[in-house]
C-alpha positions in Angstrom: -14.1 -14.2 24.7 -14.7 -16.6 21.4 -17.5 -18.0 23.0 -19.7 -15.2 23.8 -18.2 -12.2 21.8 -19.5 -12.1 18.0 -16.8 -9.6 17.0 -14.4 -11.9 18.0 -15.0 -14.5 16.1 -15.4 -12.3 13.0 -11.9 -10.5 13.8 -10.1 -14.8 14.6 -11.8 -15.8 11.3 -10.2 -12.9 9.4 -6.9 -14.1 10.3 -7.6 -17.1 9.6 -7.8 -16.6 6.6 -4.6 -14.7 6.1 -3.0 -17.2 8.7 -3.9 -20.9 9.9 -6.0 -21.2 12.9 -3.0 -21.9 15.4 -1.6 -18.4 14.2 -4.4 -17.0 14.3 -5.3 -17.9 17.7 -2.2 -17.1 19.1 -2.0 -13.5 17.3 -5.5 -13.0 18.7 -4.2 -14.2 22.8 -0.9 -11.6 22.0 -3.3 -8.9 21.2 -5.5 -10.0 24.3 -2.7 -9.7 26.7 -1.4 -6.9 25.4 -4.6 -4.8 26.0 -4.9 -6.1 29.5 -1.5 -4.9 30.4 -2.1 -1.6 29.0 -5.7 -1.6 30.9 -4.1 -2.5 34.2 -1.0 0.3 33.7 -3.7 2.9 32.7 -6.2 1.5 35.3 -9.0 1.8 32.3 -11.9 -0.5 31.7 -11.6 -2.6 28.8 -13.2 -0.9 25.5 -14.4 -3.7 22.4 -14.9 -1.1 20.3 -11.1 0.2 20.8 -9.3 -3.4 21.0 -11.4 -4.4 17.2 -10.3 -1.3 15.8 -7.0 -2.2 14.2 
């Protein structure tokens, strides 16, 4: 998702610079999983705009 996904990277740099880039990375992968849990419970596709609005 870094790789392709512009908003991403703006959202990993943010904590970054509130956190180092291990944090940051792993705050980022707990967020991820967390919304793909709640996708697969809900059986919803996964909205960008929804998961970068915290």
């Amino acid at each position: 998702m870094l790789r392709d996904s512009d908003q991403a990277k703006k959202y990993v740099a943010r904590l970054e610079r509130k956190y180092n880039k291990g944090k940051a990375l792993g705050i980022f992968a707990h967020n991820l999983g967390r919304a793909v849990y709640f996708m697969l419970k809900n059986k919803e596709a996964f909205d960008m705009q929804r998961f970068f609005a915290q």
